[in-house]
VEXVEXTOR-551774 format. One record per residue: residue in one letter; x, y, z of N, C-alpha, C in turn; residue number from 1. Coordinates in nm, 3 decimals. Layout:
! VEXVEXTOR-551774
 rest    n.xx    n.yy    n.zz   ca.xx   ca.yy   ca.zz    c.xx    c.yy    c.zz  nr
    a       X       Y       Z       X       Y       Z       X       Y       Z NUM
...
***
This chain:
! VEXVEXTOR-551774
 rest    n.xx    n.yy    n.zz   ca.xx   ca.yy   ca.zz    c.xx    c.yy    c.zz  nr
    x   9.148  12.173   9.892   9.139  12.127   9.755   9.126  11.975   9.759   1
    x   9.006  11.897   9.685   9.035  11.774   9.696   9.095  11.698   9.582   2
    x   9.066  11.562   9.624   9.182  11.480   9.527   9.203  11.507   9.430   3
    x   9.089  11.477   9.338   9.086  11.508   9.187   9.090  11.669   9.139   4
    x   9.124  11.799   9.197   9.132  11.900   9.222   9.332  11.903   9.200   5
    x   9.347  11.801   9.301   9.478  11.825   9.314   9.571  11.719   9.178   6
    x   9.530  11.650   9.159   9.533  11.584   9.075   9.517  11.621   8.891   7
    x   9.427  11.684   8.854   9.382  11.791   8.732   9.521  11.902   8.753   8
    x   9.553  11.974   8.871   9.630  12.081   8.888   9.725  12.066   8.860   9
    x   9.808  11.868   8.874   9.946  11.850   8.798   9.946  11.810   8.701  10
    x   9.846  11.814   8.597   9.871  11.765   8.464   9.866  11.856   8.365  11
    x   9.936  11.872   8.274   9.973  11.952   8.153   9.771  11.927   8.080  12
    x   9.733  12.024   8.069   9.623  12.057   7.926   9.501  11.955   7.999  13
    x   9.534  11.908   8.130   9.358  11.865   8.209   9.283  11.940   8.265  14
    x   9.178  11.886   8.239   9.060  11.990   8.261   8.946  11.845   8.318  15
    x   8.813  11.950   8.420   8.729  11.862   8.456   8.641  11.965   8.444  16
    x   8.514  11.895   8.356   8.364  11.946   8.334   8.309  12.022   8.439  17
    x   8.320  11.977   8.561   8.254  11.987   8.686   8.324  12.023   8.769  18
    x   8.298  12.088   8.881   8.397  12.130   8.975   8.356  12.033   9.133  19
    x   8.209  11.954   9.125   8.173  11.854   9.242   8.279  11.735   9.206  20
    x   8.339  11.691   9.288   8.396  11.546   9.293   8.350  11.469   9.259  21
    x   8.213  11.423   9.286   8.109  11.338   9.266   8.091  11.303   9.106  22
    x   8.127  11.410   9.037   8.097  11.385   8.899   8.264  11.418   8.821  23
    x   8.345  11.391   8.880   8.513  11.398   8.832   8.510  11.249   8.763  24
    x   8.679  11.269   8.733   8.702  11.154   8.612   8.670  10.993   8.724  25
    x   8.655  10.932   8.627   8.624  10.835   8.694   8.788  10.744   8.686  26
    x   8.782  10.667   8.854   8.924  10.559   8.879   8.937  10.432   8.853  27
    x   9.015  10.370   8.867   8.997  10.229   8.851   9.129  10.217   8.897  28
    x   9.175  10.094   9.001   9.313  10.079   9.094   9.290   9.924   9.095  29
    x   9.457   9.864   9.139   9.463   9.725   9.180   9.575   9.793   9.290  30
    x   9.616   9.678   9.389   9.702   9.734   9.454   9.823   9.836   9.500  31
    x   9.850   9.864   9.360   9.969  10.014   9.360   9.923  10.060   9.271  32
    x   9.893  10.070   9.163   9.800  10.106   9.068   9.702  10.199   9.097  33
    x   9.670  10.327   9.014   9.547  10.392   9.044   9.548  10.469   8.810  34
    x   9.454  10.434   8.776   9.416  10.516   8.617   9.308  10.587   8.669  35
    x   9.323  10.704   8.588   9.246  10.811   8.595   9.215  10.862   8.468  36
    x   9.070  10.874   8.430   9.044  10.925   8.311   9.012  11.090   8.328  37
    x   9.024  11.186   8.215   8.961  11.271   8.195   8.872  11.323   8.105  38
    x   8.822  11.405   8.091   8.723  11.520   7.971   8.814  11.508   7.830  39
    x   8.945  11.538   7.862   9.053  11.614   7.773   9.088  11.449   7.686  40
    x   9.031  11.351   7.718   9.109  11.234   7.638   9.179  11.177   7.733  41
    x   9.235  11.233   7.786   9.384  11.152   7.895   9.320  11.081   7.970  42
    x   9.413  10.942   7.961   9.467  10.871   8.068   9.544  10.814   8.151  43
    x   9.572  10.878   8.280   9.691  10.848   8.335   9.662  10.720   8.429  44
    x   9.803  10.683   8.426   9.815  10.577   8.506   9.912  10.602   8.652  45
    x   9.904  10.588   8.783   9.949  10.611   8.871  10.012  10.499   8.948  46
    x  10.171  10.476   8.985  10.272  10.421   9.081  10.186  10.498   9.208  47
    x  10.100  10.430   9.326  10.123  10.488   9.392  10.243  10.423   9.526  48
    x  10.285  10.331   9.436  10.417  10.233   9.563  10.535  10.365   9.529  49
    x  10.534  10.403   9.388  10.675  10.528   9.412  10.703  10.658   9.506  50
    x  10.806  10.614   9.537  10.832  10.735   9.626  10.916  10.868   9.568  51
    x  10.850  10.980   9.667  10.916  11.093   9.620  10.886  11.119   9.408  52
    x  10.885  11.264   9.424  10.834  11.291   9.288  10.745  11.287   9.218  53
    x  10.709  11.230   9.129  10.570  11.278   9.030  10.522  11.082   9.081  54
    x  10.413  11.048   9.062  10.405  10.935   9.102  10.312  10.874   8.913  55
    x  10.341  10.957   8.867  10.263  10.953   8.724  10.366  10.858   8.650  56
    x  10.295  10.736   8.649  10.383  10.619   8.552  10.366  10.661   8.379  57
    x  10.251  10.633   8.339  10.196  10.688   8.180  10.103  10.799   8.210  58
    x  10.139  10.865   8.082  10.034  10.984   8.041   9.979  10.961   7.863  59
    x   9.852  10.893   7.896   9.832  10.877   7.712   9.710  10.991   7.718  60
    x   9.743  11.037   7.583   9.591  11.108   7.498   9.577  11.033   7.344  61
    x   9.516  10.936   7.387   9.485  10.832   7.301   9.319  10.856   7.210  62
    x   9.215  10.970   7.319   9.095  10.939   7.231   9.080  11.076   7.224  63
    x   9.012  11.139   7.152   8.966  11.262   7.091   8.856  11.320   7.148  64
    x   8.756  11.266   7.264   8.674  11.345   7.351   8.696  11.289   7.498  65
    x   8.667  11.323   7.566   8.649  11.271   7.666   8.611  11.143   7.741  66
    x   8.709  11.072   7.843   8.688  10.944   7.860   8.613  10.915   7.963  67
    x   8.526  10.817   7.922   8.430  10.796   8.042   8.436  10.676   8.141  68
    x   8.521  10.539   8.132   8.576  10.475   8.194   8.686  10.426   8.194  69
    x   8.805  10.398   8.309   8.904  10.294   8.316   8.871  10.153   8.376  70
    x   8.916  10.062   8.364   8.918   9.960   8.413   9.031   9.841   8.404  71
    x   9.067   9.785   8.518   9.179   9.681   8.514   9.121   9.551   8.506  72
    x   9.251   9.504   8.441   9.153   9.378   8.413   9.247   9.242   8.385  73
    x   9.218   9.125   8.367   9.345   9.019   8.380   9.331   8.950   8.513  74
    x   9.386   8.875   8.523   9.418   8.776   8.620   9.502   8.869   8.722  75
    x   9.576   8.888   8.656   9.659   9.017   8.767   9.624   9.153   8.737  76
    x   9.551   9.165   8.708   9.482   9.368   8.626   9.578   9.402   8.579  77
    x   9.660   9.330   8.456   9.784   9.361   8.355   9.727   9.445   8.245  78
    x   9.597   9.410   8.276   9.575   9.506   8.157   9.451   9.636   8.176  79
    x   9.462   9.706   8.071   9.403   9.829   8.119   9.292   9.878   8.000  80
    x   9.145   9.931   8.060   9.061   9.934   7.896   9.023  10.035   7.914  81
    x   9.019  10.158   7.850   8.947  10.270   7.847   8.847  10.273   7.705  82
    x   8.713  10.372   7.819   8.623  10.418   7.684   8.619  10.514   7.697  83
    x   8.582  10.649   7.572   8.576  10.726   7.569   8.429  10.813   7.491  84
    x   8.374  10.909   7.494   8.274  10.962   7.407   8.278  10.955   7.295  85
    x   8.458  10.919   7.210   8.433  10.921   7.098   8.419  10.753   7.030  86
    x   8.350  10.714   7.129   8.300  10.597   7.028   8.383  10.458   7.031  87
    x   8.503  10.507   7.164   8.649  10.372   7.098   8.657  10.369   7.258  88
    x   8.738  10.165   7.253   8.788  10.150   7.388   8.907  10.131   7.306  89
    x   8.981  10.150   7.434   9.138  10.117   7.364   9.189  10.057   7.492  90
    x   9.228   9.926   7.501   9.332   9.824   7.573   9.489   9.835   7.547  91
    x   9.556   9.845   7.709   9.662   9.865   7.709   9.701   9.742   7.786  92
    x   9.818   9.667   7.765   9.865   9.537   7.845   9.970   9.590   7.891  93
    x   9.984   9.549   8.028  10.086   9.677   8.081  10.207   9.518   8.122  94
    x  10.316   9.549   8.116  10.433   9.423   8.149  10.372   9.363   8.297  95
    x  10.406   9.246   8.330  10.395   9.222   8.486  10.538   9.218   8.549  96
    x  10.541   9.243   8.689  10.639   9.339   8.770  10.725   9.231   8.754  97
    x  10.840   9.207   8.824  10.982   9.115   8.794  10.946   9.036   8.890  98
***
């Protein structure tokens, strides 16, 4: 099973159009960081520095069709922009670490 296979399989109500990888949600990462968009609206955001357990920091369903990009962004990629099919980006400013 690959990534995005395994990835769709732990999330509540995700789904992917396609079953090739090649055409799965599209990523966007800075150093521990990994967002993942889907079909379903969602976008998650991924700890991958956490250990043990779900490594899923946020889970938003913020747009009403399917999202077609993430991207980080900022001086430090504090912040986060998704677009979606239905027409909207929506920016998230995420805190910077301590």
């Amino acid at each position: 099973m690959g990534l995005w296979r395994r990835v769709l399989s732990s999330l509540p109500h995700a789904q992917c159009a396609d079953a090739d990888e090649s055409a799965s949600p599209s990523p966007a990462a800075t150093s521990n960081k990994l967002a993942t968009s889907f079909t379903n609206g969602a976008v998650v955001l991924w700890d991958l520095a956490k250990e043990g357990g779900s490594r899923v920091e946020q889970l938003k369903y913020e747009h009403d069709r399917a999202v077609n990009r993430v991207v980080f962004g900022g001086q430090t990629g504090n912040w986060l922009m998704s677009g979606g099919q239905d027409g909207q980006m929506k920016l998230w400013v995420r805190p910077l670490a301590p």
